[in-house]
Every structure is written in C-alpha cells, then in structure tokens.
MIMI-547667 format. One record per residue: residue in three letters; y, x, z of N, C-alpha, C, O in turn. Coordinates in pm, whole numbers, plus 32768, in hexadecimal, padded with zeros to 4 digits. Atoms other than C-alpha are relative to their C-alpha. Example, Ala and Ser with C-alpha at 12.3 -4.5 7.8 and 13.67 -1.06 7.14 Angstrom:
REM residues 2
ALA7F89805980007E3E84CE830C8078805A8000807680C28042;SER7F897FAE7FFA7F96855782CA806D7FB3804980DC7FE6805A;
***
This chain:
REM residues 234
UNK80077F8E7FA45EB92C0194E87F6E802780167F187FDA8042;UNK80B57FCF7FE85D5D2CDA94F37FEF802580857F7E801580B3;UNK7FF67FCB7F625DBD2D69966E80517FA1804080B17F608016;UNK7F6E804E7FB65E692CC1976A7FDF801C80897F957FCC80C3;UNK8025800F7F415E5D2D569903805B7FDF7FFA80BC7FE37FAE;UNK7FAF80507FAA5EDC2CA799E78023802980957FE17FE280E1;UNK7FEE7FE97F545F5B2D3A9B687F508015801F7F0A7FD5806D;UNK80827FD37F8F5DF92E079B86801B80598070807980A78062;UNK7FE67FDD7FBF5DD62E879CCA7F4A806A80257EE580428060;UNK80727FEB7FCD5CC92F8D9CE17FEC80758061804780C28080;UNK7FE17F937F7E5C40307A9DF97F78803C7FF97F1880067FC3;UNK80687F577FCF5B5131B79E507FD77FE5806A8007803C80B3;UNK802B80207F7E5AB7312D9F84805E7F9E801F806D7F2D7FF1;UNK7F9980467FD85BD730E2A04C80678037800180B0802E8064;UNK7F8B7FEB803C5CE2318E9F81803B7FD27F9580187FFB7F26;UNK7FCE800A80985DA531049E8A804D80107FA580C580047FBF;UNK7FF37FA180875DD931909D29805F7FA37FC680D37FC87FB5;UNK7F94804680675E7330539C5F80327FA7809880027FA68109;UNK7F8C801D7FBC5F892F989CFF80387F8C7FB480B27F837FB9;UNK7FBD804F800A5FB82E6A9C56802E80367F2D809780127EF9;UNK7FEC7FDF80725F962F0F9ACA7FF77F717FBB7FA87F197FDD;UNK80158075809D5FD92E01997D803880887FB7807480F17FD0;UNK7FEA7FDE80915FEB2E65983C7FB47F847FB07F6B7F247FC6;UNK80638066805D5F922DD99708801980427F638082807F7F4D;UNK803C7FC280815F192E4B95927FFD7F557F897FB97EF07F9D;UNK8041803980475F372D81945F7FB7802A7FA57FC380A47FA0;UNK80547FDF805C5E492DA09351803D80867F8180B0807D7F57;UNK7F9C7F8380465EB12EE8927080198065803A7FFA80D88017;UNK7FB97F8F7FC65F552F9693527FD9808980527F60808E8068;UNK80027FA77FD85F6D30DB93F9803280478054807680AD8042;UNK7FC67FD37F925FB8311A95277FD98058808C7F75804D80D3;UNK80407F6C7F6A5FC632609656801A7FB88080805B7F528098;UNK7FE180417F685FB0323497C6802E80AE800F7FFB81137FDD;UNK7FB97F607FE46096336E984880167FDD806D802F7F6D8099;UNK800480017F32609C33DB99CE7FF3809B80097FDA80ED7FB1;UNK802C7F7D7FEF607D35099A7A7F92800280447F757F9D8084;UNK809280277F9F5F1C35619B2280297F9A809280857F8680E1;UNK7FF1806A7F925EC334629C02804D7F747FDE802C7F0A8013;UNK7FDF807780165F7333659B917FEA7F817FD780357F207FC9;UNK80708078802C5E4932889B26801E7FD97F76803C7F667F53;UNK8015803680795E48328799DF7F9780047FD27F917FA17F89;UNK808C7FE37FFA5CCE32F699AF7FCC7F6380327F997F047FF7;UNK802B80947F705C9131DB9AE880257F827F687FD07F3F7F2D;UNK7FE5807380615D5B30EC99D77F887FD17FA47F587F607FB0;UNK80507FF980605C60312998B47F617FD780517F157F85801E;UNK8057801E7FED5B4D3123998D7FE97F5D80377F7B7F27802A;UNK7FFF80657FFA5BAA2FD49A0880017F997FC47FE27F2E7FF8;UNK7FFB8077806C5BD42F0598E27F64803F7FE57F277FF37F9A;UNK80747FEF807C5A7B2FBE986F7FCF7FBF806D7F8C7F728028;UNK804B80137F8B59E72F4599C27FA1805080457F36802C8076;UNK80517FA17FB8597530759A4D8030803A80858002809080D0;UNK7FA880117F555A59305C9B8280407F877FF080B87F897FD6;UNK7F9880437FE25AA52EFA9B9F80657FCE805180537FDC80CA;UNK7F7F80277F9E5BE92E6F9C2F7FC47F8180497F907F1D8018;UNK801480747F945BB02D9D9D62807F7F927FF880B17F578058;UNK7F668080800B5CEA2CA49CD0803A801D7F67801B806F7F10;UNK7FB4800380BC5D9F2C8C9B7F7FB07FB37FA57F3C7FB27FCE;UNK804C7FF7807D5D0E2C1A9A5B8004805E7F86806280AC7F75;UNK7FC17FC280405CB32CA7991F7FB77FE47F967F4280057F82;UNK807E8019804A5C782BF997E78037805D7F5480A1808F7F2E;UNK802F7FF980815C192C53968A7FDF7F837F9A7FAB7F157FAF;UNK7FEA806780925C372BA095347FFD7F77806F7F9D7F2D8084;UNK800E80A67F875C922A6E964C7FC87FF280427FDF7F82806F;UNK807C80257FC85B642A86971580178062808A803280D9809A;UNK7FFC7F8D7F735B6A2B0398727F94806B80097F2580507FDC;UNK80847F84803B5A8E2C4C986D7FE3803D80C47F75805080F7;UNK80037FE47F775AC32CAF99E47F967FF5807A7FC57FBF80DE;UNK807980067F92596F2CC29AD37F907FF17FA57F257FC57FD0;UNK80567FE3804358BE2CFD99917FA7805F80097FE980918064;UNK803C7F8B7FED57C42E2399A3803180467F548031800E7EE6;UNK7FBD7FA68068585E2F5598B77FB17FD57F777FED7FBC7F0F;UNK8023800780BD574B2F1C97827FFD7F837FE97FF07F657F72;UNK7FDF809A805157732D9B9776809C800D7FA780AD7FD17F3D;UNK7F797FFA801358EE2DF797407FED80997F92804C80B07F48;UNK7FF67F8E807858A32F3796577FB17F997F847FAF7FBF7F0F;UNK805F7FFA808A57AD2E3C9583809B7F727FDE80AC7F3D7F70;UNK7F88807B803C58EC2D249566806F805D7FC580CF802A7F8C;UNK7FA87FBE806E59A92E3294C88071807C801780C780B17FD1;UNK7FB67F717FB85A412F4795887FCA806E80127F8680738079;UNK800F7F757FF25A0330BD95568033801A8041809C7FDC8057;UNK7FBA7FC97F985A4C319A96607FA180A17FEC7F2A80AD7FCF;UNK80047F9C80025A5B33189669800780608071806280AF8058;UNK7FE07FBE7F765A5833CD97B78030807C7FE7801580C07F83;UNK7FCF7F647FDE5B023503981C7FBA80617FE57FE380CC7FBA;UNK804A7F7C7FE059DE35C198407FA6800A7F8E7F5D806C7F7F;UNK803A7FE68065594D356297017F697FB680027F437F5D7FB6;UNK808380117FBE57FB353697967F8D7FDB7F7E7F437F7A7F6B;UNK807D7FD28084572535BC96437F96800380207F9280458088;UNK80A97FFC7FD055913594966E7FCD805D7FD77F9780707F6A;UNK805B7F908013551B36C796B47F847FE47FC87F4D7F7C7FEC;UNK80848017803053BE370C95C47FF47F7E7FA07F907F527F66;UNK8031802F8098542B361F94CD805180297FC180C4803D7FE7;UNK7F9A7FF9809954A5366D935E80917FC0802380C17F7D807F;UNK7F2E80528031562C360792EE7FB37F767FCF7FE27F0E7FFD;UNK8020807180375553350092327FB57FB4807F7FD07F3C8079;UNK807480387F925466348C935B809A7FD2805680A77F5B8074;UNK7F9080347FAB55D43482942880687F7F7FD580B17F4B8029;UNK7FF0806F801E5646335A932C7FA27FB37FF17FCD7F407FED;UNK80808054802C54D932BE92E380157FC080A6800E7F4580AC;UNK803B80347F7754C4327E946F806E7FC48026806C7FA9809E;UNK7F8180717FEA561A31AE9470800C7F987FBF804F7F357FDA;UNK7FF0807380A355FC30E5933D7FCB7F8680277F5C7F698052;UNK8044808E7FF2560D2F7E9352806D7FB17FA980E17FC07F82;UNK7FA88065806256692E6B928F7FCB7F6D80267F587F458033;UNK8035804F7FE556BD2D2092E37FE97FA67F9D80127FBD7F2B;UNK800F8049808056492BFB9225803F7F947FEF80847F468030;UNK7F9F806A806956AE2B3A91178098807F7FC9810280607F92;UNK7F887FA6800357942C8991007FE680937F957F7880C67FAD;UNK80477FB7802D57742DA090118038807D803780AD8075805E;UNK7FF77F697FE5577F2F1B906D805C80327FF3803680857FA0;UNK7FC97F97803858B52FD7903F7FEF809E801C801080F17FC8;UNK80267F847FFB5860310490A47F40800F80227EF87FCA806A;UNK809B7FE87FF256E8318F908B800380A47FFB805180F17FC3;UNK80057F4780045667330490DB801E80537F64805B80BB7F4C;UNK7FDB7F9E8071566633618F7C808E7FCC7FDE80C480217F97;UNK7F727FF2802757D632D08F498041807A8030808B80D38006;UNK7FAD7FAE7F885832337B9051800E80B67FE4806A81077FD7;UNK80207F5A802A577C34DC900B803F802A7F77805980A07F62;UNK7FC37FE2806D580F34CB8EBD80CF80137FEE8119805B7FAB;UNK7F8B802D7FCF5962345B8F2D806E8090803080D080CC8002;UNK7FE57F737FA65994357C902D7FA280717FE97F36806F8025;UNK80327FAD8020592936BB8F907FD1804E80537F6280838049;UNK804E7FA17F7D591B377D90E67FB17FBE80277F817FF88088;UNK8073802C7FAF5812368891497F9F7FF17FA77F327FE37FDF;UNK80387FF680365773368190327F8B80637FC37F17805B7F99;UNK802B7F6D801D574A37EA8FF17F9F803680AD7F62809C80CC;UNK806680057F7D569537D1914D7F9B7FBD803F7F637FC880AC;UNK806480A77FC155BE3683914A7F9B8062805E7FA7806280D9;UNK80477FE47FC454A3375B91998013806480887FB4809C80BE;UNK7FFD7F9F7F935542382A92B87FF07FBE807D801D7F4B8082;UNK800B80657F7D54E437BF943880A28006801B80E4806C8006;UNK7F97803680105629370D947780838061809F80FC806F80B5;UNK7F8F7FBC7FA0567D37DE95C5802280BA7FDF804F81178023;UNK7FD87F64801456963927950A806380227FC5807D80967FA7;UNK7F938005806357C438BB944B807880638074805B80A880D6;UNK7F777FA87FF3592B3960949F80067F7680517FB77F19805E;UNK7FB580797FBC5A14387B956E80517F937F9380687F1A7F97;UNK7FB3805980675AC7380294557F7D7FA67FC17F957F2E7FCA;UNK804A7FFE8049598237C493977F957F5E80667F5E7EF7803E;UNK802380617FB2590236F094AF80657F8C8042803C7F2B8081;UNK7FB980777FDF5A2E361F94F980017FBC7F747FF77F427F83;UNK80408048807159F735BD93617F967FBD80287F947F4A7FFE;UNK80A98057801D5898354093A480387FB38071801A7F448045;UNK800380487FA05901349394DC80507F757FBC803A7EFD7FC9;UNK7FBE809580395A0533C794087F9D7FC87F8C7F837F507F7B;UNK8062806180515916338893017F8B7FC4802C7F6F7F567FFF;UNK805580657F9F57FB332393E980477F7E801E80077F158026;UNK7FD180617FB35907324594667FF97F747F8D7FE87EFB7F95;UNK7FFC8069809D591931A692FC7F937FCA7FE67F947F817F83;UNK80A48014803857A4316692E480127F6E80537FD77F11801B;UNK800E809D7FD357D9301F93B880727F707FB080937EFE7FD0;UNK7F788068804C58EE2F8A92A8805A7FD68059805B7F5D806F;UNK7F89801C7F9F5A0F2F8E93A080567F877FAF802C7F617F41;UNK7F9E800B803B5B322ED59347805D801C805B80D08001803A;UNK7F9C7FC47F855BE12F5A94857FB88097803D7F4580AC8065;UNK80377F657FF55BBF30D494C2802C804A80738081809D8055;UNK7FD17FAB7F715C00317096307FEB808E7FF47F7A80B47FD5;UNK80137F7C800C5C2D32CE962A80548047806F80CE80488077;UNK7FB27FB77F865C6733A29774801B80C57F9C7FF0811D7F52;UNK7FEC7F6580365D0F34C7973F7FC580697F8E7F7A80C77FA8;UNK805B7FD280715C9C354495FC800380827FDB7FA280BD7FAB;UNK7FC87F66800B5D57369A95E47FD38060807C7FFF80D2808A;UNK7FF67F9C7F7D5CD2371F973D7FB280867FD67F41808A7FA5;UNK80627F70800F5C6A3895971E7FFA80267F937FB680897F77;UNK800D7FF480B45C93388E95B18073806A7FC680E4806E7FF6;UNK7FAE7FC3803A5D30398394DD80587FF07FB180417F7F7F84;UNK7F91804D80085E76395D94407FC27FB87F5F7FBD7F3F7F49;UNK80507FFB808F5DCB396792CC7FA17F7380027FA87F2A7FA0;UNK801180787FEA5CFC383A93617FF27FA680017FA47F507FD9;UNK7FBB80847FC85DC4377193F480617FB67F88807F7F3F7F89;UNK7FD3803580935E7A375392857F717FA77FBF7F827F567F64;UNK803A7FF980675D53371392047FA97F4F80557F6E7EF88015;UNK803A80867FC85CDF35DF933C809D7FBF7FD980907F497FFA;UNK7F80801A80185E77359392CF7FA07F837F727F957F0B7F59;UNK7FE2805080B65E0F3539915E7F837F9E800B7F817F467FB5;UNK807680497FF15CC0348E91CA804B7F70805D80527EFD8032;UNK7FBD809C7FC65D6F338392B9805F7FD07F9580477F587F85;UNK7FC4802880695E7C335A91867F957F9E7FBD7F987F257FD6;UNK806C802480435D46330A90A97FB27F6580567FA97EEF8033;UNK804780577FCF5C913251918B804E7F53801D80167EE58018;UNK7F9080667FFD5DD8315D91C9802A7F9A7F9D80557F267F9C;UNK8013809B80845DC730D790797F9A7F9480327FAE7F1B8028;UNK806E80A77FF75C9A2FF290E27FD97FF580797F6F7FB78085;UNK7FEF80137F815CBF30039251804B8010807A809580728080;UNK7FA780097FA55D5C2FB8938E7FE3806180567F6C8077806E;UNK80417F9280005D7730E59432809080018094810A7FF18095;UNK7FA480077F6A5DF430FE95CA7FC380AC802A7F5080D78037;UNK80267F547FEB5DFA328B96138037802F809580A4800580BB;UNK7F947F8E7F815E5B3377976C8035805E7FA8801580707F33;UNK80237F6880135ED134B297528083803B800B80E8800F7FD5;UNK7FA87FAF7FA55FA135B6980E80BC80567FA1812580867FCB;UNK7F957F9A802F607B364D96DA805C7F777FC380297F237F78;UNK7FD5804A80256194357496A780267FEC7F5D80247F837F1D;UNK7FE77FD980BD61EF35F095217F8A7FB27FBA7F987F757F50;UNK807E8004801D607D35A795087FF97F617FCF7FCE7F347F65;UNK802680798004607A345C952780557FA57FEE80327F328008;UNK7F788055801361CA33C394D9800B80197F2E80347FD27ED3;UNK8028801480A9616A346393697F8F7F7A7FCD7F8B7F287F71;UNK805E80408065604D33BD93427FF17F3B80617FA87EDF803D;UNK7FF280837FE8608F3275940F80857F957FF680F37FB48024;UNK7F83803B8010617A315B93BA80427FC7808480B97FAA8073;UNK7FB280307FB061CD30D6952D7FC1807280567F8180CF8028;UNK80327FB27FC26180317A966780057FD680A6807B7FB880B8;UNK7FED80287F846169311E97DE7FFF806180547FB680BE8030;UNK80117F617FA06196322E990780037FB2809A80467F6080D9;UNK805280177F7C60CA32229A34803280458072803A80BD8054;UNK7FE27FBC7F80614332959BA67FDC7FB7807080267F5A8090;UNK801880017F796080326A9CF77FF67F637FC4803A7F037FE9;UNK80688071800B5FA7315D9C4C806B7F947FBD80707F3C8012;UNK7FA780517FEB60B5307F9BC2804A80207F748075808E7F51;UNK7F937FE080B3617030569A44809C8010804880D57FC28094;UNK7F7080057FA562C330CF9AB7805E80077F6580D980027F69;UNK7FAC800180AC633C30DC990A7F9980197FA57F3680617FA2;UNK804F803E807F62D0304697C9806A80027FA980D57FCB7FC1;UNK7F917FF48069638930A396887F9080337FAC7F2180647FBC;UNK802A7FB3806C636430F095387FE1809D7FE1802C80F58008;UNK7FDF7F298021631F327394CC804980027FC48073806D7FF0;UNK7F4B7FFE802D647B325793FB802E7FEC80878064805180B3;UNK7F9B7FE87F86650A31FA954D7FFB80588059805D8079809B;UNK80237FB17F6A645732DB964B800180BD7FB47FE481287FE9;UNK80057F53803C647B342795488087800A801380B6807C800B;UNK7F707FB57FD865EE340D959F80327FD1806680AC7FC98074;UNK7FF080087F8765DC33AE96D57FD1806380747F61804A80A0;UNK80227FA27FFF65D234E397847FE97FF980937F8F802B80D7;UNK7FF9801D7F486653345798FC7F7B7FD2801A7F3E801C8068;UNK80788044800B6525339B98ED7F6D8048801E7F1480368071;UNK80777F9D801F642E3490988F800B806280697FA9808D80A5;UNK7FE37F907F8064D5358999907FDA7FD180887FC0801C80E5;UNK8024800B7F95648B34A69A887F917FAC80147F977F57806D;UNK8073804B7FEB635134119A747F9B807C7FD67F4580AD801F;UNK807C7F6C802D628E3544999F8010807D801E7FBF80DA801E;UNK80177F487FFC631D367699E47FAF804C808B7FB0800880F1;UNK804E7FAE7FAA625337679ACA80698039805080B680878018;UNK7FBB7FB17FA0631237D49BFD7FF580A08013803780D8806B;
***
C-alpha cells in the first residue's frame, strides 16, 4: 500500500472540514475523491500533502507515518501535488517553471528532466521560452502537472484539474492522467462525475467532511441512487 489515512480530523481555526476521513491507495492505481463544494475534498489533498494538518488521524506513506511533516520534506519523499489554482511563477519561462522544482533523490535516477518533459509535451515545449503566467488556462494547468513531475513523484495529488477549463482541454488533461497512470499513482478531485469515473479505477465520495461511499467506477457508473444523492446539485 503507497497511501494509507487513517480517521483524519482536520479544522480551519475552530471549524471542522474532515470528520474522521480513511482511505487508502495501492501502488498503480487511480483513484477520484468526488463531493459537492465544500465537502473537503481540496482540505483532503491538502492534508496528506501537509499544508493543513489534521490535529488526529494518521497518515502514512510507503509505511512511514508522514503526518506533522512540513509540506517539502513530504513533496521530497515522493509526493507531487497540484493545487487548484495552479500557482505558475509569474516572470519565469515554462522552462525556468520546471528547472526551479527539479530534484532528485539519491542513489535514484531521474525520470523525468526539463528536456524530457519539454519534448514529451509539445504545448510546453513549443513555449519553454514563454513567461509561464502568460499561458492559457489549459496551458498552465499542463506546466503545473509537469512541474509536479520534476520532483519524481511516485504518488501524484491533483486538486481539481478540469476547473475553468475548456471542454477541448479537459479531453486533453483526460489523456494526460491516462498516460501519466502507467508509471504512477495518481489520487485526483474533481467536480464532473463522467470525468473521473473514466479515468479512475475506484472512487470515494466526500459529504460534510466524512467518506460516506467507496466503490469501484464499474459500480458507481450504474449506480445512479447513489450519485443522485450524494452529487447531484439541488
């Protein structure tokens, strides 16, 4: 098992968001967190990365408890993470926005390096030299996942990857998490249920901080009661 929470419990001051969340990820796999806003699934991701930790739960990695770590000790043991908002470095290049992530640990060799990468992904390529916040939205949630690659993940957090994105896209962040799934473990949000039941093999659904159903995407694409009452929009 590469993930494993345990009953985290985390909070916003003195509100709280998780409620007692587990899950767990083995190595390979591919799996969505589905909720409707608010329902802490963001809060989730940011908690295993340790950028809101949970005051209770545990939460370890490849066996190792990771929990009251500071976020880049836990990004350099092997977890990429992608935020919502992207958060591209204004005033540098597409290339300067993977050079300033890149690390490798040792005794380990590189799988991904800027020029894999720029070669790899043609829209980022065909832009190394552009400052990285002048891209499109689509164009910048690419560099954000390949930045994310510059630290050799083998576990890949990705909030909401489709937000604001056009439909043309969101096919196109579709075939990139496919891809990327061959050689990594890959724990995703994200609001469109079609979205993410294609491209993930299990799936957990979040309500008022709390896993209230965990199924396969074969089970939860024809499970409709389900979906009606946990995702649909009133």
């Amino acid at each position: 098992m590469i993930l494993d929470v345990r009953n985290i419990q985390t909070f916003y001051g003195e509100s709280q968001a998780l409620q007692g969340v587990t899950l767990q990820l083995e190595a390979g796999e591919t799996v969505c967190i589905l909720g409707r806003n608010g329902a802490g699934k963001s809060t989730t991701l940011k908690s295993i990365m340790g950028l809101t930790p949970p005051r209770s739960g545990e939460v370890f990695y490849e066996g190792k408890p990771i929990q009251g770590r500071p976020a880049h000790r836990i990004a350099r043991a092997g977890i990429g993470y992608v935020p919502e908002d992207r958060r591209i470095f204004p005033g540098l290049t597409v290339r300067d926005n993977l050079d300033v992530a890149a690390y490798q640990r040792k005794g380990s060799a590189a799988r991904w390096t800027v020029d894999g990468i720029l070669k790899k992904y043609e829209m980022l390529g065909e832009r190394a030299d552009q400052d990285g916040a002048t891209l499109s939205g689509g164009q910048q949630q690419m560099l954000a996942v390949a930045r994310s690659l510059m630290i050799q993940p083998r576990l890949l957090l990705l909030d909401e990857p489709n937000e604001g994105l056009a439909p043309v896209i969101v096919q196109q962040i579709g075939e990139l998490i496919d891809d990327l799934s061959q050689t990594t473990t890959i724990l995703f949000t994200d609001q469109s249920v079609r979205f993410a039941l294609k491209h993930a093999q299990r799936a957990y659904i979040l309500e008022k901080g709390q896993v209230v159903h965990e199924a396969s995407s074969q089970e939860l694409k024809t499970d409709q009661a389900t979906q009606d009452r946990f995702l649909s929009v009133a």
